[in-house]
ZAFIVEX-937855 format. One line per field, with one value per residue (C-alpha): residue number from 0; residue in three letters; x, y, z. Coordinates in steps of 0.25 Angstrom, whole numbers, plus 5000, padded with zeros to 4 digits. Example, Ala and Ser with C-alpha at 12.3 -4.5 7.8 and 13.67 -1.06 7.14 Angstrom:
BEGIN
n <- c(0,1)
res <- c(ala,ser)
c1 <- c(5049,5055)
c2 <- c(4982,4996)
c3 <- c(5031,5029)
This chain:
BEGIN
n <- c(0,1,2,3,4,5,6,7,8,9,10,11,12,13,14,15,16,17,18,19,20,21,22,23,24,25,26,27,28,29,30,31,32,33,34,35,36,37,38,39,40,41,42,43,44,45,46,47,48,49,50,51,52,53,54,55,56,57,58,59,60,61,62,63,64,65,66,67,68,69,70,71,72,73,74,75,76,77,78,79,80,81,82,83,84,85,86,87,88,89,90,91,92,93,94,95,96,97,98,99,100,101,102,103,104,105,106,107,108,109,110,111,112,113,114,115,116,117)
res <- c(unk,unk,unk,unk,unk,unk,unk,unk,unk,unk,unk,unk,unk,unk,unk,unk,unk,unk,unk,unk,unk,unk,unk,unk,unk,unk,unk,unk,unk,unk,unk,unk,unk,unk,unk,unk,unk,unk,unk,unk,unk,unk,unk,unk,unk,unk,unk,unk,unk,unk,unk,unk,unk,unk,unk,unk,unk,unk,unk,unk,unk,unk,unk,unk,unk,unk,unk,unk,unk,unk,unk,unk,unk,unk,unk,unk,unk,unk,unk,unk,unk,unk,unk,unk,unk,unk,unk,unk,unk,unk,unk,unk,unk,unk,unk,unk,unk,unk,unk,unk,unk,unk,unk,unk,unk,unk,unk,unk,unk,unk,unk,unk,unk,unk,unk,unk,unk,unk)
c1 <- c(5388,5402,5415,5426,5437,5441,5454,5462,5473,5474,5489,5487,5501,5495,5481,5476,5472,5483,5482,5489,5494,5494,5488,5486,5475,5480,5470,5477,5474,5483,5498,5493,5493,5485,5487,5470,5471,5480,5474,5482,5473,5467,5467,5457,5465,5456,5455,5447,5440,5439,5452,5443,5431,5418,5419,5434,5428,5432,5434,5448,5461,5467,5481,5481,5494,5496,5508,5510,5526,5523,5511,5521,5533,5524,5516,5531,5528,5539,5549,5562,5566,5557,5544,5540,5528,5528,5516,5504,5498,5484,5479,5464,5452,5439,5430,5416,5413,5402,5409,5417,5433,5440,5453,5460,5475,5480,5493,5506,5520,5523,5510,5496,5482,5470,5457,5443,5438,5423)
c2 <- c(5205,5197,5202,5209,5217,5232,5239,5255,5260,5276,5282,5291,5297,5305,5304,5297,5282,5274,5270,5260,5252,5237,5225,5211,5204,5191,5179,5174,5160,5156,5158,5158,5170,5171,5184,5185,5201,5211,5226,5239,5251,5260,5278,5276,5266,5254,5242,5244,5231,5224,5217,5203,5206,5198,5189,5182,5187,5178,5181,5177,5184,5193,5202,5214,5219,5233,5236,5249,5251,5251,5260,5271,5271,5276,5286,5291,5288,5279,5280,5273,5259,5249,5255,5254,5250,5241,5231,5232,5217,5220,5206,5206,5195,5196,5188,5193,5187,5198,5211,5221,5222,5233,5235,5249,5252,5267,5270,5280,5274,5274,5266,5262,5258,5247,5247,5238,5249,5248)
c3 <- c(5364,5363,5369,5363,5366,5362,5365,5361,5365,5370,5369,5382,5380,5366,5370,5358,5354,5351,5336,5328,5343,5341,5350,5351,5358,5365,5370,5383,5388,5399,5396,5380,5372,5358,5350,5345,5340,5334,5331,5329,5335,5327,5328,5339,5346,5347,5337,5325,5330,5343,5347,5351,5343,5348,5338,5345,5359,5371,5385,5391,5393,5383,5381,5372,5370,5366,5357,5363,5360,5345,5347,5356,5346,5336,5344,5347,5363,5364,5371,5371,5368,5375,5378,5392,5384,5372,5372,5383,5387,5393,5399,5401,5400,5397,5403,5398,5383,5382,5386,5378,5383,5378,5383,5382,5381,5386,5381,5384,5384,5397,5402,5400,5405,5401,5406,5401,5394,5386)
């Protein structure tokens, strides 16, 4: 088995996925920052494909950002002008080229969690 990577977002605030919430996926490499992937999630709030699917696999350190602002406007969870939250940057690495990462997002407007799910 080769590594990939899997993410979802959970809106906590209405209890539901989030659907239709935008990410990037970012290879970092020192100060360097390399836009790899772009998906918007789907009614079950995940990607209808892995983010880094085996096939572009490599272990290193890694950003997804969350465009979390757009996503609470149109859920009508926002609140006034700025959002306390607008993009969410989740730094991680991985370090095993066999293993599966999936990295989770749950979502209200006022705050947030991650975890290495499975």
């Amino acid at each position: 088995m080769s590594g990939f990577l899997t993410t979802h977002v959970l809106d906590t605030a209405r209890g539901c996925p989030a659907a239709g919430l935008a990410i990037a996926l970012y290879h970092l490499d020192g100060s360097e920052r390399t836009l790899i992937a772009e998906a918007v999630t789907n009614a079950d709030g995940r990607t209808d494909t892995p983010i880094l699917p085996v096939e572009n696999f490599k272990t290193g350190s890694y950003e997804l950002v969350f465009l979390a602002g757009d996503y609470l406007r149109h859920a009508g969870l926002a609140a006034e002008e700025p959002l306390f939250l607008d993009e969410i940057p989740i730094r991680f690495g991985m370090s095993d080229a066999d293993a599966h990462y999936h990295v989770p997002l749950l979502l209200s407007p006022y705050g947030y969690s991650t975890y290495r799910g499975s």
